[in-house]
N, C-alpha and C positions, 0 to 999 in steps of 0.2 A: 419132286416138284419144288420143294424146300430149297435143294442146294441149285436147282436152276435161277429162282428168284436170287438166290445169293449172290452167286457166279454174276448176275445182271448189272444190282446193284455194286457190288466191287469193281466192276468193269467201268461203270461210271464214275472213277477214281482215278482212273489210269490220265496218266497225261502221253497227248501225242506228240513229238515234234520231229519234224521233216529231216527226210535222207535224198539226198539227190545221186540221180544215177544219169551216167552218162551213155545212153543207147545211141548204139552204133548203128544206126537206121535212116537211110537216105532217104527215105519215104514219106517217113514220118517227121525228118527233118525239114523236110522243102515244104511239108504243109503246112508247120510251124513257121517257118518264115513268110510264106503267103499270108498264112492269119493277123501278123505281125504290119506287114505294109500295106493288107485291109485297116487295119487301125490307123496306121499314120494318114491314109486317104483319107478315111472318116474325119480325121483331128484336122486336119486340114482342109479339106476341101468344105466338109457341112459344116464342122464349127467354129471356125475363123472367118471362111470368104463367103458362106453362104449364110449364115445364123450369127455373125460378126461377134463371139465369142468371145470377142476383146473389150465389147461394149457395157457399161451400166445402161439400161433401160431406164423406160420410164412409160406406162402407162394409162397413169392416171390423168387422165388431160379436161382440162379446164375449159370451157367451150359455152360461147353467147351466139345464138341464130338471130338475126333481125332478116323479115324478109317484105318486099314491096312488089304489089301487084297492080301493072298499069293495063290497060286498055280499056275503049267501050264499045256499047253494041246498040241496037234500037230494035225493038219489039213493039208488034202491035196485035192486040187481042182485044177480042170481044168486052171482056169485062173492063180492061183499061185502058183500051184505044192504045197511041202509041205513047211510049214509055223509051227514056232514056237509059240503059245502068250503066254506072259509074262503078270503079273499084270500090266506094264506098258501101255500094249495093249490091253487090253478087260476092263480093270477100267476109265469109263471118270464121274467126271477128274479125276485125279490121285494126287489130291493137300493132299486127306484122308479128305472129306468133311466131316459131319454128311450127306447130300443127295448127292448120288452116284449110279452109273448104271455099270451095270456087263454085257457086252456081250455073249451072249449065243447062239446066230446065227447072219446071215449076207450074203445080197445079193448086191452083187460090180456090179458095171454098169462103167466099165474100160477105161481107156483113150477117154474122152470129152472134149469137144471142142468146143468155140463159133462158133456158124452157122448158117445154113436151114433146116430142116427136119419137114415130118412130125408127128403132134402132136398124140399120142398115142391111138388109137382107144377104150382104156379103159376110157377115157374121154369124158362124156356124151357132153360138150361144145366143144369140138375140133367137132363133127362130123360135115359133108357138104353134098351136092350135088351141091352145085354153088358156085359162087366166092362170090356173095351176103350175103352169110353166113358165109364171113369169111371176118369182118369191119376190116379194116388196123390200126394199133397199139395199137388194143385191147386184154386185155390180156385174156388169156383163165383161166375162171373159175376151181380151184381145178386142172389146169392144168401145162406144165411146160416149157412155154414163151410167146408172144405176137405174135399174127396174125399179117401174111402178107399181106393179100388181097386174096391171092391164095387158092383154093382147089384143090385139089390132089385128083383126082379121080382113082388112081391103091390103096390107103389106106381108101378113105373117110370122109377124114381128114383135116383138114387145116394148112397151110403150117404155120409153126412157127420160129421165132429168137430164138432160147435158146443155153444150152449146148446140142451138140449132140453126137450121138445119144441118143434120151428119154431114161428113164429106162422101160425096158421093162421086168428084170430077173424073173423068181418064188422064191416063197417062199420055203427054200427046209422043205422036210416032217422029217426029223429028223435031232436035233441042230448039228452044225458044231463043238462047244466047248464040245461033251457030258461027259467029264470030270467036267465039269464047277459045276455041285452040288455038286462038292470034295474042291472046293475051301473052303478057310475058311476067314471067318471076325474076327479081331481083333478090338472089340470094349473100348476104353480108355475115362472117363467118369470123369468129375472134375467137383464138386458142392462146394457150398457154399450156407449157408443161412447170410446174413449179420448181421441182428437183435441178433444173437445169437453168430455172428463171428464163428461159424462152417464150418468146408469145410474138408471134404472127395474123396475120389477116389473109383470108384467101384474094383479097383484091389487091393483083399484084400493083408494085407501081409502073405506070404508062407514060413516055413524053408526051402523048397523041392525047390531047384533055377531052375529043370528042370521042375515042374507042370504045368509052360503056354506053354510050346513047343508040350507037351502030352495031356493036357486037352482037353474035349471040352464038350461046355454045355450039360446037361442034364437034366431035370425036380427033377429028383431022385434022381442022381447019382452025379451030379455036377452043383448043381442049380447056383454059387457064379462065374462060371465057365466063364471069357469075351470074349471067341471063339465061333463063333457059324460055323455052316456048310451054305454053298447058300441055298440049295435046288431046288423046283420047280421057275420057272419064274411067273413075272407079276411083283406089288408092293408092297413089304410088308414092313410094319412097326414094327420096332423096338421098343417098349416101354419100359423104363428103370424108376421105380418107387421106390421115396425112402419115406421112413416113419421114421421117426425119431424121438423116445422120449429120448428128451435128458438130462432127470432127472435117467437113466439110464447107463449102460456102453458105452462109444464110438463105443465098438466092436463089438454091438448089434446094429445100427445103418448099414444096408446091404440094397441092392438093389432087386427088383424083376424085371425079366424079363418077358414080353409076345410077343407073333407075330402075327400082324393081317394081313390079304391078303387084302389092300386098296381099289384093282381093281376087288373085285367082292361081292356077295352078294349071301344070297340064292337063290334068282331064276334066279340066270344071268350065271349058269355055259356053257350053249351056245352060252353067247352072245359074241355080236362084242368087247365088249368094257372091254373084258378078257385082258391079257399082256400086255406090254407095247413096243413100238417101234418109233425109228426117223433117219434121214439124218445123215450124218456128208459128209467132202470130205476132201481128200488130193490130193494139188496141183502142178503139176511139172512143168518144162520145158523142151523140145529138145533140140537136139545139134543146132537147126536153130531158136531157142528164142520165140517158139508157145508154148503157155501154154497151160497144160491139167489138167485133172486130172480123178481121180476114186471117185466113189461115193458110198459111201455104207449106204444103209439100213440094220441099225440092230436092233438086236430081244435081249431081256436080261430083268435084275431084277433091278427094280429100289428100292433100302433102303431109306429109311425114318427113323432116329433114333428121337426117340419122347422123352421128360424127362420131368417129375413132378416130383415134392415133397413136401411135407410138414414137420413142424418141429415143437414140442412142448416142451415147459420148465414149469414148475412151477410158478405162478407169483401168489400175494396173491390180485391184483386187478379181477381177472375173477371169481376166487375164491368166494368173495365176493359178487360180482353181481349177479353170479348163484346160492348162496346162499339165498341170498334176494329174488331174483326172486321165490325161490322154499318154501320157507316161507310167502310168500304174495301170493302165488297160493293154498298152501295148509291152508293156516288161519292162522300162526302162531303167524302175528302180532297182538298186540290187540288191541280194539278200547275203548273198556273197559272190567272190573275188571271180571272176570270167564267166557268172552266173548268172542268169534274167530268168523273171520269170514273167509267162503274160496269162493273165488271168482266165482270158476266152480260149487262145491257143493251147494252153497247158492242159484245160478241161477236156476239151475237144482228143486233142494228141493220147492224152494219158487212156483215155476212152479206148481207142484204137489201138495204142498199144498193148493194153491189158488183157483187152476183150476180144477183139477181132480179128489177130495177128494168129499162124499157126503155131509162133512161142511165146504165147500171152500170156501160162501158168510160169513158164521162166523168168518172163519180166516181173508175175506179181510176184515170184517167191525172193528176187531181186529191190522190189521195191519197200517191201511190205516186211518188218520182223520185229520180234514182239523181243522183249529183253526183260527179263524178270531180276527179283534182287537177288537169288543163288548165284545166276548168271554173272551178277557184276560181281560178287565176293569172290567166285571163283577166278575171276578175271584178275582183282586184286593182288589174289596172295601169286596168281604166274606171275604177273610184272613185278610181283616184289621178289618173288627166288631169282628171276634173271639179274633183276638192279641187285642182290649180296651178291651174284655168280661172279658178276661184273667187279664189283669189288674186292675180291677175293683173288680173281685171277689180275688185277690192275696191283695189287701188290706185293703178287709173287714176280711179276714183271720187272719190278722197281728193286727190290732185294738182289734178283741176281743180273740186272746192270751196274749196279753200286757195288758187288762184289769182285765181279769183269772190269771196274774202272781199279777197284784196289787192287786187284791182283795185277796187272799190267805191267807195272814197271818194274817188278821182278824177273821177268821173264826175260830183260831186254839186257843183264849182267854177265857177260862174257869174258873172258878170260883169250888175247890175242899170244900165237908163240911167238916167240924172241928168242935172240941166242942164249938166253939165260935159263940155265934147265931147271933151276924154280917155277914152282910158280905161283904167278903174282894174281893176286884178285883186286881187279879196283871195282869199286862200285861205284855207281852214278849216284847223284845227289839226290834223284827220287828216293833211293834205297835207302839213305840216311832219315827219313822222313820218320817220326816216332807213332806206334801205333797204341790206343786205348789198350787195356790191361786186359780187357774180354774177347777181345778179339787181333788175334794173331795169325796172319793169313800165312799159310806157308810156299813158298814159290820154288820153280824149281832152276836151278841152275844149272848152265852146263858150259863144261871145262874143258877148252878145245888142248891138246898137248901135241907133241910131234907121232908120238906113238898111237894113241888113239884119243877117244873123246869119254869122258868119265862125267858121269851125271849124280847131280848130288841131290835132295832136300833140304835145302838150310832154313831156316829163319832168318830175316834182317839180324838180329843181336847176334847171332853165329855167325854171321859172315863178317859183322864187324872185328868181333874177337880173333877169326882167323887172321884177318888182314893184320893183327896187331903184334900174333904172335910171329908172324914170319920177318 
């Protein structure tokens, strides 16, 4: 167990580094290059022309809503006979917020007044049969004031401190304002991206000075269009989206609109929690200094004007990194000379090759070898017996060229006949040549005569002497 944990930790010592092998596999070749022009489509097509790859962004965007709501309507009801509203009356607030509510019905609960009454039998916590059931200055749950002690048994109720009397009106079955989907929104929209010192208005410019009095959005017909119409009630959201490539014209830099209904979902078109509605109250006094007032619950459309954008320029730093990036995924860097490697292909191939192939132990025994330090010492002292062999034999080499160059032109002293039955030796002036005192090569001569040919060994200094005796 001991030398297993050892074996572990020394293993965690070892350095790896790469051997490439060149497999002769058309299979696995051609899937390797498919992986490789999957990469350059990716580099090119998603992150240059579609994801503009070349661009610095800019998200953070700077953004002012002013918005203006015109129309009116005329109601008449019981409590108020007939009644004007103006945008000043059915828009709270009226300051032109980007989030704003539109009136589109309304039930008043008229001249109240601090008091006693009791609490509203719609109030699951108001109800009683004893006084016990109604603790003294406890307030009533989702109701609308504090217990007196009292139960009021002609309501079954308990008697309450609040404004009286409770609200008690209906909801009327069709809206008070039903003009109100005629109103119109006048949406004014001011961006900026800082990074790029850009800033725009959604109002584009018009020669026509009357087109925003007449326009009004359309999908089709007048997309750029900053009117839109109320419509139906509840909460809808405004979304105002800019996209901007700003290596392009300015003028091409526009908004999109969309509308989403905040307050419902697909499977909630029955439920509670459809439209929107709240309190408000206005308060007076009499000519005897008792304040009152009216309370109204109303029913309307609450806006949401929502804004993003983003914005892109040219910058040669993203350029770069996504360049890299798509050259180091596809192999283009190299590690060496007619070599690539691609990071995804490699994994993939190598997989297949190792594992799944019928000579996939030949390829790992090929790929994969482990070198110890015996291994390299041994390896050392071969190359160094070859490199002295090499040595040894390169100057046996040289020794007897150098002795084939000296000996040569002894060889080439002959002796011609002539009518003189002497004979005469001349030597060539190589022969004359003087040699070191340790080395005296001897050559051999040969002496052509009319009778026959007589061969001698002389030395240079005996062939001199001969020549001088004769």
């Amino acid at each position: 167990m001991a030398q297993t944990w050892g074996n572990f930790f020394f293993s965690l010592l070892d350095y790896k580094t790469e051997k490439f092998v060149i497999a002769k596999n058309k299979k696995v070749g051609i899937l390797f290059r498919l992986f490789q022009l999957g990469v350059i489509g990716y580099l090119i097509g998603w992150v240059f022309l579609w994801k503009k790859g070349y661009q610095e962004t800019e998200e953070a965007i700077q953004s002012s809503v002013i918005t203006k709501i015109k129309g009116v309507d005329l109601t008449n009801s019981s409590q108020f006979g007939l009644q004007l509203w103006g945008a000043e009356d059915y828009v709270i607030p009226p300051q032109g917020d980007r989030v704003f509510f539109i009136v589109t019905n309304y039930v008043v609960t008229p001249n109240q007044k601090l008091g006693y009454c009791p609490e509203s039998p719609k109030v699951p916590d108001g109800l009683c049969t004893s006084d016990n059931e109604c603790v003294e200055e406890e307030s009533v749950i989702a109701g609308h004031g504090v217990k007196t002690g009292r139960c009021i048994n002609d309501t079954g109720t308990c008697e309450i401190h609040a404004w009286c009397p409770v609200e008690h009106g209906q909801t009327p079955l069709e809206p008070m304002l039903a003009k109100a989907e005629n109103f119109t929104i006048y949406v004014k929209n001011f961006i900026k991206f800082p990074k790029f010192a850009f800033s725009k208005s959604n109002v584009l410019p018009v020669t026509n000075s009357t087109y925003l009095k007449t326009c009004r959005y359309d999908k089709d017909h007048h997309p750029y269009c900053p009117i839109f119409l109320v419509g139906d009630g509840g909460s809808v959201g405004v979304g105002i989206e800019w996209n901007c490539d700003l290596d392009k014209d300015e003028s091409q830099c526009i908004p999109k609109y969309s509308f989403t209904r905040l307050d419902s979902s697909k499977n909630s078109e029955n439920s509670a929690t459809l439209g929107y509605n709240f309190r408000f109250a206005r308060y007076y006094n009499d000519a005897a200094g008792q304040t009152y007032r009216n309370l109204f619950k109303v029913y309307g459309i609450r806006f949401d004007i929502l804004v993003n954008g983003k914005a892109g320029k040219f910058n040669i730093i993203p350029t770069v990194i996504n360049i890299g990036s798509g050259l180091a995924l596809m192999g283009a860097l190299k590690y060496k000379r007619h070599e690539t490697k691609c990071l995804v292909g490699v994994f993939v191939c190598d997989m297949i090759l190792l594992y799944m192939m019928s000579k996939s132990s030949f390829y790992r025994e090929t790929k994969f070898e482990a070198v110890t330090k015996k291994q390299s010492g041994k390896h050392r002292e071969r190359k160094h017996v070859r490199h002295h062999g090499h040595h040894r034999q390169d100057g046996r080499h040289k020794r007897e060229e150098k002795q084939a160059m000296e000996m040569q032109p002894l060889t080439s002293v002959s002796c011609q006949p002539n009518s003189n039955p002497e004979r005469r030796i001349q030597p060539t002036v190589s022969a004359l040549k003087t040699h070191s005192p340790e080395r005296k090569p001897q050559g051999t001569v040969s002496f052509r005569t009319q009778h026959a040919i007589e061969k001698q060994t002389i030395s240079p200094v005996s062939t001199l002497r001969t020549s001088r005796h004769q």
